[in-house]
N, CA, C and O atoms as CSV, one atom per row, in Angstrom:
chain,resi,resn,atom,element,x,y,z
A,1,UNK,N,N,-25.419,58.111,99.240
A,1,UNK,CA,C,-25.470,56.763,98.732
A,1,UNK,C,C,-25.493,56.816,97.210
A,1,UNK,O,O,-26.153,57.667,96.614
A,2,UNK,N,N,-24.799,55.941,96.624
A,2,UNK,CA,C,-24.623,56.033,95.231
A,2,UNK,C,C,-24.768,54.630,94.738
A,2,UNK,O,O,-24.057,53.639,94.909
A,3,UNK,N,N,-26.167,54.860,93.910
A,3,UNK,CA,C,-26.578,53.684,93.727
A,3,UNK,C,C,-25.928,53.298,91.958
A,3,UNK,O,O,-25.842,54.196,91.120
A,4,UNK,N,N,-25.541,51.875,91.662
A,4,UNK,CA,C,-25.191,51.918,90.347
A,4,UNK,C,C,-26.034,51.023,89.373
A,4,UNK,O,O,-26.078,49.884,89.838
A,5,UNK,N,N,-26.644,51.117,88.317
A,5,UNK,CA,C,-27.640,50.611,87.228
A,5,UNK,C,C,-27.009,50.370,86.492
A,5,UNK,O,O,-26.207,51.099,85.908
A,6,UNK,N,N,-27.337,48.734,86.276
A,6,UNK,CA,C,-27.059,47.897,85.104
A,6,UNK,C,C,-28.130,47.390,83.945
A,6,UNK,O,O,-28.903,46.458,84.167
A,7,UNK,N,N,-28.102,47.924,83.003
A,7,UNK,CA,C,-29.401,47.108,82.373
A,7,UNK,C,C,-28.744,46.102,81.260
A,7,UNK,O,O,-27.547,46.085,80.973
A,8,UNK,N,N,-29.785,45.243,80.672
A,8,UNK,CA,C,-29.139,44.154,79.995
A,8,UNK,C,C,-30.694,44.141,79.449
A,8,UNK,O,O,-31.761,44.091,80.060
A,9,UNK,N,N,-30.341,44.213,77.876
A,9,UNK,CA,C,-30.901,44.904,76.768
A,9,UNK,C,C,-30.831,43.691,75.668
A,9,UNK,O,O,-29.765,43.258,75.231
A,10,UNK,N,N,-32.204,43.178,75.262
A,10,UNK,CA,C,-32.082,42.418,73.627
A,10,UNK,C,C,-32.532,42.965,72.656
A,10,UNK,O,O,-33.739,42.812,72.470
A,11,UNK,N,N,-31.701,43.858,71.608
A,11,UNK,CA,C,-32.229,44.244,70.851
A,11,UNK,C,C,-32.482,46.107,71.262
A,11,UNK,O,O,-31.600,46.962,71.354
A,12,UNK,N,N,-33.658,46.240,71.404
A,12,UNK,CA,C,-34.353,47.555,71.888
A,12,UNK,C,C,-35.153,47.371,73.196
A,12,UNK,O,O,-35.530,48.240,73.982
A,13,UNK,N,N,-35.342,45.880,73.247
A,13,UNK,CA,C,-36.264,45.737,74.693
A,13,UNK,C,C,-35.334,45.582,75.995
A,13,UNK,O,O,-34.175,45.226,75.779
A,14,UNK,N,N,-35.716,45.809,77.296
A,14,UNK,CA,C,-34.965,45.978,78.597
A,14,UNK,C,C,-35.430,44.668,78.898
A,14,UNK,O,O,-36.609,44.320,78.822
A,15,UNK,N,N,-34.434,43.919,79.258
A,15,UNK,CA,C,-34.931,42.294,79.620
A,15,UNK,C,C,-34.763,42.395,81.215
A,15,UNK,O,O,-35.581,41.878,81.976
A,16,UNK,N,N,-33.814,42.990,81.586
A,16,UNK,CA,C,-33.603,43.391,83.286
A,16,UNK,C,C,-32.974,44.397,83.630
A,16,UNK,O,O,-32.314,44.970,82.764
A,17,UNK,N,N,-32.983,44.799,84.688
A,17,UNK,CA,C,-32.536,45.958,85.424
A,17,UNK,C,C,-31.554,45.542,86.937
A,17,UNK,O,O,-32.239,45.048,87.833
A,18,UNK,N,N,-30.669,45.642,87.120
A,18,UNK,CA,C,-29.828,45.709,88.566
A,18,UNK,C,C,-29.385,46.336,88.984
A,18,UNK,O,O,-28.374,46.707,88.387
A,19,UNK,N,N,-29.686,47.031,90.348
A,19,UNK,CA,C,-29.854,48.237,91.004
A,19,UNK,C,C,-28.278,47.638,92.039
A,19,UNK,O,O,-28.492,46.800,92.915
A,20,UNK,N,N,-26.975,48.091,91.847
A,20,UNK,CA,C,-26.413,47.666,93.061
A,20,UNK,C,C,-26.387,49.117,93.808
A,20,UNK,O,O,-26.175,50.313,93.608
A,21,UNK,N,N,-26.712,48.267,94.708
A,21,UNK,CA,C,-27.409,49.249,96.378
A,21,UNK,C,C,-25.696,49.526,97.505
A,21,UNK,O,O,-25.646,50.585,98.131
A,22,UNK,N,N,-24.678,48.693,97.611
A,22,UNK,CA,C,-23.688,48.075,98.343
A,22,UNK,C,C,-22.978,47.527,97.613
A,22,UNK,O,O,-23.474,47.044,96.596
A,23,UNK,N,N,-21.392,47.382,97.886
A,23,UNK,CA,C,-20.851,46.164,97.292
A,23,UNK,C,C,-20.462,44.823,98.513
A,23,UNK,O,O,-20.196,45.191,99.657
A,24,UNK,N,N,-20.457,44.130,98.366
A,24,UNK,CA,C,-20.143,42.973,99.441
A,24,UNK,C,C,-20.298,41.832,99.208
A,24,UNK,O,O,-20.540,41.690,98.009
A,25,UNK,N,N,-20.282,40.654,99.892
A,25,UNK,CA,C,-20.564,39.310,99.895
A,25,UNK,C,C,-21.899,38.797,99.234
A,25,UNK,O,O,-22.538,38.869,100.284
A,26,UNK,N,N,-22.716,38.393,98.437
A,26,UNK,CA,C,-24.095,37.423,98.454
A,26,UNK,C,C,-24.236,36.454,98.921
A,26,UNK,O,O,-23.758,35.417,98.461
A,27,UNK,N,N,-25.222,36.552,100.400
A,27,UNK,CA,C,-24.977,35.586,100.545
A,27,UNK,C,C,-26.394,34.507,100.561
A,27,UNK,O,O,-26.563,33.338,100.908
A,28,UNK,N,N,-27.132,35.408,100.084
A,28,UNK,CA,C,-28.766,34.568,99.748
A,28,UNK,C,C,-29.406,35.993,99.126
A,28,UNK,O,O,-29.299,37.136,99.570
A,29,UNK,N,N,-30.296,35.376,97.624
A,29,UNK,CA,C,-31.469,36.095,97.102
A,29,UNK,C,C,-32.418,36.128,98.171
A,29,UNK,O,O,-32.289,35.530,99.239
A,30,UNK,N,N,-33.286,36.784,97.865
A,30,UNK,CA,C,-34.448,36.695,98.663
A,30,UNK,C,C,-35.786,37.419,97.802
A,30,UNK,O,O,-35.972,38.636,97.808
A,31,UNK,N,N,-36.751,36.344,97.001
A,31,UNK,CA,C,-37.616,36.767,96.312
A,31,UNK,C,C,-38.467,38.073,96.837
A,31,UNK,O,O,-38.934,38.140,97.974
A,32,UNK,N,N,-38.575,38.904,96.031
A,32,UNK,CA,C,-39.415,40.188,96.687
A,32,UNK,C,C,-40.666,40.540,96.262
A,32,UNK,O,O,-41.398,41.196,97.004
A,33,UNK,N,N,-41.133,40.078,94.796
A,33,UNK,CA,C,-42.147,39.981,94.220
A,33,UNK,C,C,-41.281,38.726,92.964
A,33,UNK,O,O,-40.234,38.681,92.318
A,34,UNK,N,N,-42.606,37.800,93.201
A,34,UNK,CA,C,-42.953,36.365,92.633
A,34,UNK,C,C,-42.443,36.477,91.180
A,34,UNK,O,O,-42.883,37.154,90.251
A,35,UNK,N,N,-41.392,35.627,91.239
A,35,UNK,CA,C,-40.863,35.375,89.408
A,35,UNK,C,C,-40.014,36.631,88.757
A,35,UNK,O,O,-39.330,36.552,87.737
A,36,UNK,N,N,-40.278,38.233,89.864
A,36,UNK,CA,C,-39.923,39.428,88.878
A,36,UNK,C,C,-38.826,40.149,89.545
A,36,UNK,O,O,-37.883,40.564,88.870
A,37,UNK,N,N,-38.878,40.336,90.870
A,37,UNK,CA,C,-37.736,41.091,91.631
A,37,UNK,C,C,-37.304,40.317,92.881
A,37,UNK,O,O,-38.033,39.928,93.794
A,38,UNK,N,N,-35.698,40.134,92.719
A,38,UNK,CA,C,-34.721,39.849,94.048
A,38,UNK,C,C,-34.257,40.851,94.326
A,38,UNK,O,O,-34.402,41.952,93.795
A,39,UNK,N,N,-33.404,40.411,95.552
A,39,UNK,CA,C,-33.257,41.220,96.581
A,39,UNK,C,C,-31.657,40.469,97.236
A,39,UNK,O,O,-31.626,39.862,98.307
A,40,UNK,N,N,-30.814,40.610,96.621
A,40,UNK,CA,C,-29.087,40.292,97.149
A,40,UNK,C,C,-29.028,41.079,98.475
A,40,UNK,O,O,-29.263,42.268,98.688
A,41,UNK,N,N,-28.559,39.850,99.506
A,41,UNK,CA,C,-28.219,40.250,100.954
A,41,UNK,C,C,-26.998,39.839,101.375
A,41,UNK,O,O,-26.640,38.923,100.635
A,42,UNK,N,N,-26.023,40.117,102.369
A,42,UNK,CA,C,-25.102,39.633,102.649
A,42,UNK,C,C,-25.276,38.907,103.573
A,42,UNK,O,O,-26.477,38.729,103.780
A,43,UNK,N,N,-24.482,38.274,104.393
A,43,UNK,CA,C,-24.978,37.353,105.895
A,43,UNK,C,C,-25.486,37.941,106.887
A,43,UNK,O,O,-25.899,37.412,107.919
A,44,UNK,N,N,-25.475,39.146,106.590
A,44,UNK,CA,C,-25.876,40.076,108.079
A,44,UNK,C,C,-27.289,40.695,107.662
A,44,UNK,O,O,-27.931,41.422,108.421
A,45,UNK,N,N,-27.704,40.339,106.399
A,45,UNK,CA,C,-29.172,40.629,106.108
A,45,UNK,C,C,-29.390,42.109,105.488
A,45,UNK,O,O,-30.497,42.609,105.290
A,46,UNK,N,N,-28.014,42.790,105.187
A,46,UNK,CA,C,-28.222,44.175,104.549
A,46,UNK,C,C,-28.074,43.917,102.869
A,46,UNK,O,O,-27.396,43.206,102.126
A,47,UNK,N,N,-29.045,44.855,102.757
A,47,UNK,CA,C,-29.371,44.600,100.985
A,47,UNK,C,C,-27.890,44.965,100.561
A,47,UNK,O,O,-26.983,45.507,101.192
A,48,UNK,N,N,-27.967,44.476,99.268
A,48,UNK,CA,C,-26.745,44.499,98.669
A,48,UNK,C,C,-27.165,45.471,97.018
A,48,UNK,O,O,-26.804,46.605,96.703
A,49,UNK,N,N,-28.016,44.501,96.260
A,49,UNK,CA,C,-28.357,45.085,95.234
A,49,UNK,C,C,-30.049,44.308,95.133
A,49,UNK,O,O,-30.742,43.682,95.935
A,50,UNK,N,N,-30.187,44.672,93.946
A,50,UNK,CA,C,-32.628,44.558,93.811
A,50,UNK,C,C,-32.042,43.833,91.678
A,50,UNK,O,O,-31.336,44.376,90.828
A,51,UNK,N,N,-32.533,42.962,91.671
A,51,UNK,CA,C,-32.456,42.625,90.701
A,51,UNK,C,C,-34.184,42.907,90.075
A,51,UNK,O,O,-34.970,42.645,90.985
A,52,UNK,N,N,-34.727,43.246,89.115
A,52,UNK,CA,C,-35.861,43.205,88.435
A,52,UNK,C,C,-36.125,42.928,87.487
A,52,UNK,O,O,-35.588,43.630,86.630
A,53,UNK,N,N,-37.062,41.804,86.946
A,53,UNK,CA,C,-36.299,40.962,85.133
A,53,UNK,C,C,-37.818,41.697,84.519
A,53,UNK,O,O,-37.888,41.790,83.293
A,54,UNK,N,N,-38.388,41.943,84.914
A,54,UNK,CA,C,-40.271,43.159,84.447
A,54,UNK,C,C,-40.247,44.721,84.527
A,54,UNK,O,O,-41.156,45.437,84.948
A,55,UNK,N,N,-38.898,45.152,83.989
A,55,UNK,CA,C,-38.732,46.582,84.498
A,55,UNK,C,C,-40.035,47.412,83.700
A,55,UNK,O,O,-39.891,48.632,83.627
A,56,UNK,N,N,-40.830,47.041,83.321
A,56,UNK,CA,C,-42.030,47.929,82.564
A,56,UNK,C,C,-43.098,48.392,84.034
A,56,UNK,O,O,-43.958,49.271,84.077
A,57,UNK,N,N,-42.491,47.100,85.524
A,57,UNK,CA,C,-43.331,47.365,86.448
A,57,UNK,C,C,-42.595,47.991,87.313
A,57,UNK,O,O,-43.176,47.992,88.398
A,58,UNK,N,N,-41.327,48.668,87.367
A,58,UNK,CA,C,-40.163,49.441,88.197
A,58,UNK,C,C,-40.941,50.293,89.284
A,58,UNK,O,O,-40.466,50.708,90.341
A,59,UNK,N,N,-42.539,50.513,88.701
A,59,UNK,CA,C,-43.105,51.405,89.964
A,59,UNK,C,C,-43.906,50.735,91.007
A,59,UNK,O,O,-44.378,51.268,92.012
A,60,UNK,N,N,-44.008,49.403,90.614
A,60,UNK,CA,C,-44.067,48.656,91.823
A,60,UNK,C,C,-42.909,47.558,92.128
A,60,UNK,O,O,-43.097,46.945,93.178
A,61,UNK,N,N,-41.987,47.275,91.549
A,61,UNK,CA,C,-40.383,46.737,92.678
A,61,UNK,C,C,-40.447,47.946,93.975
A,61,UNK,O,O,-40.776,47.545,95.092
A,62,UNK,N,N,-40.122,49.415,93.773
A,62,UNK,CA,C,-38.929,49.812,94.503
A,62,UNK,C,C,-40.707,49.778,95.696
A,62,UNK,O,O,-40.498,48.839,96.465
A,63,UNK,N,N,-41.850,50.265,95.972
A,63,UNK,CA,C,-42.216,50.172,96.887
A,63,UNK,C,C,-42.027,48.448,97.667
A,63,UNK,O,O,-41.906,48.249,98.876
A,64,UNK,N,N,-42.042,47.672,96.874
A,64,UNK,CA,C,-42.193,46.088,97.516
A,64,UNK,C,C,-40.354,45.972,97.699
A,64,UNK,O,O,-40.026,44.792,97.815
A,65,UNK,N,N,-39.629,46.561,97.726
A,65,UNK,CA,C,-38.052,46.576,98.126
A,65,UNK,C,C,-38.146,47.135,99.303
A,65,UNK,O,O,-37.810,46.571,100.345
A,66,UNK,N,N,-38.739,48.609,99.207
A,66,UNK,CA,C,-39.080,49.589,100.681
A,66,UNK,C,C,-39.716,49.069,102.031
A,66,UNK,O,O,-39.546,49.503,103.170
A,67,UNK,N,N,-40.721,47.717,101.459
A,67,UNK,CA,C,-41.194,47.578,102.766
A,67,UNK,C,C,-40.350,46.124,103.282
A,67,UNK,O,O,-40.314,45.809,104.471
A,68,UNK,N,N,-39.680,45.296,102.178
A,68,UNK,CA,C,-38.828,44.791,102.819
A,68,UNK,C,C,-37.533,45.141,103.231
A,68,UNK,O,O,-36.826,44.298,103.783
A,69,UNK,N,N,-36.994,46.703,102.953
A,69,UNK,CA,C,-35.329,47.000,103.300
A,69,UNK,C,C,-36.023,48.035,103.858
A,69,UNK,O,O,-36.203,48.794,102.906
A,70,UNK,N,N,-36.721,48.723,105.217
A,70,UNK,CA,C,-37.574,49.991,105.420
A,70,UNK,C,C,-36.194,51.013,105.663
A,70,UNK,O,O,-35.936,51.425,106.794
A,71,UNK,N,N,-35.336,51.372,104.460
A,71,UNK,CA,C,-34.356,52.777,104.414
A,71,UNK,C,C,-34.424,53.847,103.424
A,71,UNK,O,O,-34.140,53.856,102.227
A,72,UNK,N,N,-34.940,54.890,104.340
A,72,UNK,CA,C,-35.689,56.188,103.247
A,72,UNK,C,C,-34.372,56.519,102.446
A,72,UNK,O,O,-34.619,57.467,101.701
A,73,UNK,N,N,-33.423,56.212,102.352
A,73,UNK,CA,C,-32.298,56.642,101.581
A,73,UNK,C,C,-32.395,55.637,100.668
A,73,UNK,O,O,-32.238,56.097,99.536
A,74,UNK,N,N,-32.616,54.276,100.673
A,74,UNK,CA,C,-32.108,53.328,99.759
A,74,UNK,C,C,-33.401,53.571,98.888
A,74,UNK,O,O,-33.247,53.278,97.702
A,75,UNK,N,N,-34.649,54.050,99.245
A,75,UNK,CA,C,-35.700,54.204,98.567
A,75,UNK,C,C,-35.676,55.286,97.644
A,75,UNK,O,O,-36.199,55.123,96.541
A,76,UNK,N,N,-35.179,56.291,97.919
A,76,UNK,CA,C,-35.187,57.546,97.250
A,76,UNK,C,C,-34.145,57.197,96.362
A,76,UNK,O,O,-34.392,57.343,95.164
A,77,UNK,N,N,-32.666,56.626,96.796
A,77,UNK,CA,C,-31.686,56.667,95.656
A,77,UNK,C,C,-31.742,55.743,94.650
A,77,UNK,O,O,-30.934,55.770,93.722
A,78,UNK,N,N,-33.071,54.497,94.779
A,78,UNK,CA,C,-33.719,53.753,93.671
A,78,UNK,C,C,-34.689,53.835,93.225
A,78,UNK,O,O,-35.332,52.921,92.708
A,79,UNK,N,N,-35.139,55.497,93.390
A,79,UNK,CA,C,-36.137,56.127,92.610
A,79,UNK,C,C,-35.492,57.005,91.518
A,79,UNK,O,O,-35.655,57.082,90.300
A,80,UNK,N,N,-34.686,57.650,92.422
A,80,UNK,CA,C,-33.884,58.667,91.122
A,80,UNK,C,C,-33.210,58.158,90.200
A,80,UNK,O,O,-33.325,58.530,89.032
A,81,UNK,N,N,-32.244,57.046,90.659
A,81,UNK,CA,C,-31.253,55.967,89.698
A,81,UNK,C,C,-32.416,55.241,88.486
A,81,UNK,O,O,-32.125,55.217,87.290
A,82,UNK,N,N,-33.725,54.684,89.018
A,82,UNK,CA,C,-34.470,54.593,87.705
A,82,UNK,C,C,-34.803,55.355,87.013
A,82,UNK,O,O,-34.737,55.103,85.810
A,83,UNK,N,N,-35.237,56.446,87.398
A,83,UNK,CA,C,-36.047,57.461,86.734
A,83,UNK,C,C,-35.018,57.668,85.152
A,83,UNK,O,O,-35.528,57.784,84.037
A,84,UNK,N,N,-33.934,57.672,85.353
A,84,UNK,CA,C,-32.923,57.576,84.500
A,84,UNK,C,C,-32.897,56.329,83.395
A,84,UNK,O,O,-32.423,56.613,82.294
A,85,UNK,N,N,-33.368,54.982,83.605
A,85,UNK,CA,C,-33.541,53.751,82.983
A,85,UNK,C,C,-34.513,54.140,81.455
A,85,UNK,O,O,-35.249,55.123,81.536
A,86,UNK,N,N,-34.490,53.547,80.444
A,86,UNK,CA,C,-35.031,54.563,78.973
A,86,UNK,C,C,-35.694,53.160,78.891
A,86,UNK,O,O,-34.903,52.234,78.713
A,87,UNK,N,N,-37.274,52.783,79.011
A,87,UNK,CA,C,-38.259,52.095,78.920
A,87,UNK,C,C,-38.387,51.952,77.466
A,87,UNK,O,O,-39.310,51.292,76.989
């Protein structure tokens, strides 16, 4: 699985982070933690991509992504793909 990272940057600060997980249809967000991380699904309910606009808290999105998408692959390949993100 090859996950791809987008960040979107003002200045020197990270204003958000988007993890696309899939490419496909959107066909509903789905809040994952309050005000800070979505969660793009297609109609069939498979994640698509994890949007996060608080990436200073990236170590708590990907567990609150994990227990709503429970795939040890999508978890691990949006651990390593951040680990890479320059805070």
């Amino acid at each position: 699985m090859t996950i791809a990272i987008r960040v979107e940057k003002d200045e020197d600060q990270i204003l958000a982070v988007y993890a696309t997980i899939r490419e496909g249809q959107v066909a509903r967000t789905v809040e994952i933690v309050e005000g800070a991380c979505y969660a793009d699904e297609d109609a069939n309910g498979n994640l698509l991509g994890v949007e996060m606009l608080a990436p200073g808290k990236l170590n708590i999105y990907v567990p609150a992504v994990a227990e709503h998408y429970p795939d040890e692959e999508v978890e691990k390949a949006l651990n390593l793909a951040l680990e890479n993100v320059r805070l």
